[in-house]
GUBALO-439636 format. One line per 10 residues: number of its first residue (from 1); their letters; for each residue x, y, z of N, C-alpha, C. Coordinates in pm, 1 decimal, decimal comma, padded with zeros to 6 digits, m for minus. Layout:
# GUBALO-439636
NUM> A> X/Y/Z/X/Y/Z/X/Y/Z ~ ...
# end
This chain:
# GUBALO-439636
1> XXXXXXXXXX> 00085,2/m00117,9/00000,0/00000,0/00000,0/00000,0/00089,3/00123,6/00000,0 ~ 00053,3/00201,7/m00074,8/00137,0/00375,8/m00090,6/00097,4/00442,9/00058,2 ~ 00177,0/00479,8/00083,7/00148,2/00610,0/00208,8/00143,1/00758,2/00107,3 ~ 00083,1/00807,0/00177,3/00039,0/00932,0/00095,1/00111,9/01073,7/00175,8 ~ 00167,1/01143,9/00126,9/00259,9/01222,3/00201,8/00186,8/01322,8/00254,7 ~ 00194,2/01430,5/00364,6/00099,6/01529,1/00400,3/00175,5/01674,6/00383,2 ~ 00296,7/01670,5/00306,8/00319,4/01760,5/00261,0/00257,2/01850,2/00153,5 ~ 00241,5/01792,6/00087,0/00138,6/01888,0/m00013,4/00060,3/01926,4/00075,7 ~ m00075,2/01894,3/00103,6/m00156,2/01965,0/00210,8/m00109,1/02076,8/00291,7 ~ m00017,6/02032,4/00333,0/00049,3/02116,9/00424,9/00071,5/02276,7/00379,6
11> XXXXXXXXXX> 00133,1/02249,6/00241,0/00226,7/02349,7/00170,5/00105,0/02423,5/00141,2 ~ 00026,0/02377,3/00113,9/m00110,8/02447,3/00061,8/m00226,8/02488,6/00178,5 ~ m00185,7/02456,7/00277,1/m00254,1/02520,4/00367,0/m00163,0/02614,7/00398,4 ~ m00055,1/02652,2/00411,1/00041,6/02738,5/00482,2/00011,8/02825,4/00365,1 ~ 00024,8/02798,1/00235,5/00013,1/02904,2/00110,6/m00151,2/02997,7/00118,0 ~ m00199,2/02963,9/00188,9/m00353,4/03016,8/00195,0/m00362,9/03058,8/00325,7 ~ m00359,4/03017,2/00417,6/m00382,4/03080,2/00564,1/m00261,3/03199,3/00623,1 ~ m00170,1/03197,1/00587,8/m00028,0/03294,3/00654,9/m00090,0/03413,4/00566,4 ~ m00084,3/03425,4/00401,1/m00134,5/03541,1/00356,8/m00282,0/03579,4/00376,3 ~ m00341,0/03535,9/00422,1/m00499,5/03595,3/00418,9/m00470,3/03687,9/00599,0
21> XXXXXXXXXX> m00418,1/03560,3/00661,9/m00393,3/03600,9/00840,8/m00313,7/03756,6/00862,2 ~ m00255,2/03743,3/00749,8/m00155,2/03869,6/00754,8/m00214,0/04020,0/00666,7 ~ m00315,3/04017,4/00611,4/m00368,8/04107,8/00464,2/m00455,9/04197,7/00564,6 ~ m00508,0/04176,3/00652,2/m00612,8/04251,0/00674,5/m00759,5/04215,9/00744,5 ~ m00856,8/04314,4/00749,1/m00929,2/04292,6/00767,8/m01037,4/04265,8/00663,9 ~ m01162,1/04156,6/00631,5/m01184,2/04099,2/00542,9/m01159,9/03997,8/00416,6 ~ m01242,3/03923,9/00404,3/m01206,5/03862,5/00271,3/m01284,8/03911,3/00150,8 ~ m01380,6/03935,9/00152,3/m01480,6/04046,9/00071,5/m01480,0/04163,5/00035,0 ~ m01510,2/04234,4/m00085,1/m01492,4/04339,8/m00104,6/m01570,5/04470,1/m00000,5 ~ m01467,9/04608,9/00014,2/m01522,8/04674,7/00103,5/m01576,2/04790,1/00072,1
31> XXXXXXXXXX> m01648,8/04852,0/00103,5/m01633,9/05011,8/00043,8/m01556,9/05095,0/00042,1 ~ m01516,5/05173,8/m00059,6/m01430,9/05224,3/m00114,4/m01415,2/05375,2/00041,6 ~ m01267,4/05343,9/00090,7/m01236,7/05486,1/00178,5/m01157,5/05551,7/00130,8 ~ m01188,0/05639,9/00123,5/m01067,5/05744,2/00026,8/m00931,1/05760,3/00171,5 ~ m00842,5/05739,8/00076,8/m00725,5/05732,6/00121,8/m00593,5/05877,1/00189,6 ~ m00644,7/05931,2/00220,3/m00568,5/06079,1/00194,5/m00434,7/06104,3/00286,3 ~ m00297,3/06168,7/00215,4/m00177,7/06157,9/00315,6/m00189,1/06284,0/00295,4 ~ m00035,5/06351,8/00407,5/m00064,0/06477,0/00390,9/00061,9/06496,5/00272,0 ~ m00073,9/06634,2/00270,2/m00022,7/06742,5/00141,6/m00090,0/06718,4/00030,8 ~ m00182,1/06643,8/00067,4/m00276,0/06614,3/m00083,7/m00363,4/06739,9/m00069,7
41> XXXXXXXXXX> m00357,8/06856,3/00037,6/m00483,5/06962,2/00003,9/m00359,0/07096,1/m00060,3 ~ m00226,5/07053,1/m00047,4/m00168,8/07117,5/m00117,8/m00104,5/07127,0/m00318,1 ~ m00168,2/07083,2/m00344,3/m00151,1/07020,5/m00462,6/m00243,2/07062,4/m00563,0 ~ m00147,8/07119,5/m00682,2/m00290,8/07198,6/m00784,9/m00350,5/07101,6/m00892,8 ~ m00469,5/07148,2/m00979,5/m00530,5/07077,1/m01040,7/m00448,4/06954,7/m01105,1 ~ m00329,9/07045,2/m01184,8/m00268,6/06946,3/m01215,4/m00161,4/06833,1/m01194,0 ~ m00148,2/06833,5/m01047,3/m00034,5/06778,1/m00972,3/m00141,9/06609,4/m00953,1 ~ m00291,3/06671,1/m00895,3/m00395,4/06582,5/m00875,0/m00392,6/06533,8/m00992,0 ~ m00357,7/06575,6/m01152,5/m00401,2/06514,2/m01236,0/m00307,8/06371,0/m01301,5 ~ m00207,2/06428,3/m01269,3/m00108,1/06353,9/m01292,2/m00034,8/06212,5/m01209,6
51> XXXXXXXXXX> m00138,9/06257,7/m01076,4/m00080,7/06142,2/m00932,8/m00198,0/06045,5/m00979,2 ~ m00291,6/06077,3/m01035,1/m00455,3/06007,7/m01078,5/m00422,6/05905,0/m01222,6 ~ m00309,2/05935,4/m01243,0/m00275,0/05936,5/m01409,6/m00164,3/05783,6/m01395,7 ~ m00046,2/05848,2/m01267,4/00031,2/05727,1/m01250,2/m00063,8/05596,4/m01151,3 ~ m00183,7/05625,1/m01072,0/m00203,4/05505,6/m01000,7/m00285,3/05438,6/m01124,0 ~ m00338,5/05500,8/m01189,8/m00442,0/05405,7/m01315,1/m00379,1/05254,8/m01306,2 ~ m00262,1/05238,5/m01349,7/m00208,1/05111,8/m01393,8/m00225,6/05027,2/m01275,4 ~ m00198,4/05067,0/m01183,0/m00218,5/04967,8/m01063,6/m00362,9/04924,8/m01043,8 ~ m00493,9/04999,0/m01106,5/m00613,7/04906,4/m01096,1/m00632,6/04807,3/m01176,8 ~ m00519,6/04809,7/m01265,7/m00597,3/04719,9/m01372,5/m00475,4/04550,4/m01340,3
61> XXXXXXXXXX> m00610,2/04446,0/m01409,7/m00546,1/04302,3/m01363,7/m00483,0/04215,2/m01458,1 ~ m00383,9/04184,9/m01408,8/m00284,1/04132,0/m01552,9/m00288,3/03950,1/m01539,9 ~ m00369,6/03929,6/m01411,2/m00348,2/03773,4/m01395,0/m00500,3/03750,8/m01460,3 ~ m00465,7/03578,9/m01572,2/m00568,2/03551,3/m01668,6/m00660,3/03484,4/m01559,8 ~ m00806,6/03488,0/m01588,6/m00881,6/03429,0/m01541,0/m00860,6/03289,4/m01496,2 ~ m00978,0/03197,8/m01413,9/m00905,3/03055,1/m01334,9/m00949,0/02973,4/m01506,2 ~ m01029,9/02951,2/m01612,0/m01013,4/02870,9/m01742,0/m00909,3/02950,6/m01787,7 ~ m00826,1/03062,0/m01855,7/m00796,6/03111,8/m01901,7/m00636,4/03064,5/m01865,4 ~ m00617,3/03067,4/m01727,1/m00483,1/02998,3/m01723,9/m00378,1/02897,6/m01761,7 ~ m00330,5/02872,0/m01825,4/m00289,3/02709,7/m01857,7/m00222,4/02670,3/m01741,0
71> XXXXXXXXXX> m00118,4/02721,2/m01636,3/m00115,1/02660,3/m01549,7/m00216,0/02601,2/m01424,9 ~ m00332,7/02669,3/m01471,5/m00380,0/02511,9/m01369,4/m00445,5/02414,0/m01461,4 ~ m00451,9/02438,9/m01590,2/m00466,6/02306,6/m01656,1/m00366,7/02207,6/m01638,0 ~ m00247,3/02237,2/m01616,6/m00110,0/02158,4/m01625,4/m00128,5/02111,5/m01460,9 ~ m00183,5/02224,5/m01359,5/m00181,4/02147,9/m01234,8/m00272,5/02075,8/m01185,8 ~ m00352,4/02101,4/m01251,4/m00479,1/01937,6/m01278,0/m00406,8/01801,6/m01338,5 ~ m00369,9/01834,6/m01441,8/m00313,8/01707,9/m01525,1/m00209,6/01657,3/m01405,7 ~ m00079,2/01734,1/m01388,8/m00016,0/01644,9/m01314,8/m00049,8/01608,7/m01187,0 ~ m00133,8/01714,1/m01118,6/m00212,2/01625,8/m01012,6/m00288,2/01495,5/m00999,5 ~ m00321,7/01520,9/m01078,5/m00448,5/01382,0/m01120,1/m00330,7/01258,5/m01189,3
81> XXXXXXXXXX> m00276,7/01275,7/m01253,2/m00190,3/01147,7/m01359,3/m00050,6/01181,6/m01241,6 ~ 00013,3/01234,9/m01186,3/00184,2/01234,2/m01127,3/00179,0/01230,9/m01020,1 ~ 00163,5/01385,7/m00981,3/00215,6/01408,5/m00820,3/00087,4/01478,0/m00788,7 ~ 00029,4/01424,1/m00656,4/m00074,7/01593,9/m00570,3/m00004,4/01648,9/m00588,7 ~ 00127,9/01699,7/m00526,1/00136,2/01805,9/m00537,4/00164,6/01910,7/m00533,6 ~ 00112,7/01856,9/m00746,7/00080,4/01993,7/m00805,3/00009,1/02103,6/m00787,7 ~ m00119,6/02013,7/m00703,0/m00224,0/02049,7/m00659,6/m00233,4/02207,9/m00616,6 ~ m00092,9/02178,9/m00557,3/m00031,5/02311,0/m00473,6/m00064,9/02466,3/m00512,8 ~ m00039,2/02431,7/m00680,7/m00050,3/02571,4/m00758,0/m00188,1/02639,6/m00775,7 ~ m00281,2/02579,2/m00750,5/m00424,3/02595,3/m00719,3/m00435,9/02728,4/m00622,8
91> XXXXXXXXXX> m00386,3/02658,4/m00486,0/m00326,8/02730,7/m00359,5/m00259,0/02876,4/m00361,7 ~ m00174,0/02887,0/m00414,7/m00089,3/03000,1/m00460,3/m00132,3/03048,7/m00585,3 ~ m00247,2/03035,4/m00648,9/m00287,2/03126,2/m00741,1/m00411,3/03194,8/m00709,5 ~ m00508,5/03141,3/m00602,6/m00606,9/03182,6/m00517,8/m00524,9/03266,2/m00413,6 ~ m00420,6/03310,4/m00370,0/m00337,8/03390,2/m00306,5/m00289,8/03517,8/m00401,4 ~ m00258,8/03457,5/m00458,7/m00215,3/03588,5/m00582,2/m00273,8/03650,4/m00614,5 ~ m00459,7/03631,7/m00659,4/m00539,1/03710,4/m00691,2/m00566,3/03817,3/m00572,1 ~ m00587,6/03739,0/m00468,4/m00655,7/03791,8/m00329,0/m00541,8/03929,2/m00321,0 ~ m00371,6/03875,1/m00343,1/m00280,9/04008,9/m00328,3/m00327,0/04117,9/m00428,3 ~ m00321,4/04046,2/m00506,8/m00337,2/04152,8/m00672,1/m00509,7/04242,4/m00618,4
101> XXXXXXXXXX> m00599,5/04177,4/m00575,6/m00707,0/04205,0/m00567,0/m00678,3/04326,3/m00483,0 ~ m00630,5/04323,2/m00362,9/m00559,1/04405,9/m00246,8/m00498,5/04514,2/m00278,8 ~ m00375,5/04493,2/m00382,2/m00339,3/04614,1/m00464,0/m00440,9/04703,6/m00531,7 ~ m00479,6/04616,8/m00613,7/m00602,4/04720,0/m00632,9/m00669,3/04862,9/m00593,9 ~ m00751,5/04764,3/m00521,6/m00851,6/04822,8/m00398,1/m00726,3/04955,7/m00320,4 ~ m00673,7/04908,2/m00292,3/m00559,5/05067,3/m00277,4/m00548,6/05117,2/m00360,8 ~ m00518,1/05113,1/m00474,5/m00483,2/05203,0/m00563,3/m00608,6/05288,4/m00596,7 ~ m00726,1/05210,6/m00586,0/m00881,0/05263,9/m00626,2/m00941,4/05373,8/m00535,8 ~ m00890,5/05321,9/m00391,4/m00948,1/05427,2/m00309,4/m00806,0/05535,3/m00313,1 ~ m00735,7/05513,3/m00329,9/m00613,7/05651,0/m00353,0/m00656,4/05755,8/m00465,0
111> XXXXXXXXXX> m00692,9/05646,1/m00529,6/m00797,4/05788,3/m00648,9/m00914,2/05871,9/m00623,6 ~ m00991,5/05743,1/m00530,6/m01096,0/05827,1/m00519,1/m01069,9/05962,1/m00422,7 ~ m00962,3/05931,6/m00337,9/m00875,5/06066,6/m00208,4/m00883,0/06163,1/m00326,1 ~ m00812,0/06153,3/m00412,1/m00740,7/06226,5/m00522,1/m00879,4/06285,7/m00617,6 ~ m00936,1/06259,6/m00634,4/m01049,4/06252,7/m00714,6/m01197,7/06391,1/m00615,8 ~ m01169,1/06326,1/m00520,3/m01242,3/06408,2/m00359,8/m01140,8/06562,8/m00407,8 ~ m01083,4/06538,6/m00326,2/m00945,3/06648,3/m00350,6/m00972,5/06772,0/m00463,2 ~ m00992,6/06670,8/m00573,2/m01002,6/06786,2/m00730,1/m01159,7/06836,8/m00720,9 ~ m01258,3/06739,6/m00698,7/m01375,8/06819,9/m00675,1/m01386,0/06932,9/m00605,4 ~ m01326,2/06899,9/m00462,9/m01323,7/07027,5/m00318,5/m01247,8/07139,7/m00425,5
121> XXXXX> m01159,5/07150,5/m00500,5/m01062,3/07301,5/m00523,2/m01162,7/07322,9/m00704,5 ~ m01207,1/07231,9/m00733,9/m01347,4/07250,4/m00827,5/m01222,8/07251,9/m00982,1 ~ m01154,9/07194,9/m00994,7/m01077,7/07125,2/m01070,8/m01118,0/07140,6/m01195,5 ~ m01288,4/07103,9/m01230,2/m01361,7/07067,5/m01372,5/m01448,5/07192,4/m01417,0 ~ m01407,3/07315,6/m01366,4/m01492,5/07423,7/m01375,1/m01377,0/07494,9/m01512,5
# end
């Protein structure tokens, strides 16, 4: 009879519980708090326009959807036909989003600070 190792499990529980334990509060999306440091009420239309200009890139998501990926097609296959685990990569790609997701959501409410900001000094007049 095979003994079945509890490392994989393992690796994949540690890959999912340490980053979620450590991220914050929630796993769900929250409402958006505008973010504000100082000196953002010092800053003219176009200083706001341009800090609004560099966070853009950080909302947007560069990791392919869960069909869209080929690596977890590959970590199905060798899970299922080789080794669990592959299984692993499942684990750490449900982590990655959740980070990437995280980035985000900062970068989104930093705009909206920024965005607040240009309305109050009336920016669009």
């Amino acid at each position: 009879m095979r003994k079945i190792s509890a490392y994989p499990l393992l690796i994949s529980a540690l890959l999912l519980v340490v980053p979620i334990s450590l991220a914050g509060p929630g796993l769900y999306p929250q409402p958006l708090n505008p973010q504000f440091e100082a000196g953002d009420e010092k800053l003219t239309c176009d200083e706001l326009n341009l800090k609004i200009a560099r966070l853009n890139p950080q909302t947007y998501s560069s990791k392919p959807g869960f069909y869209d990926d080929p690596y977890h097609a590959a970590s199905l296959w060798a899970g299922a036909i080789w080794a669990p685990g592959a299984w692993s990569y499942m684990a750490y790609s449900g982590v990655a989003e959740y980070a990437e997701y995280d980035r985000m959501q900062d970068a989104e409410n930093r705009i909206e600070a920024l965005r607040y900001m240009k309305a109050r000094r009336r920016c669009h007049e």
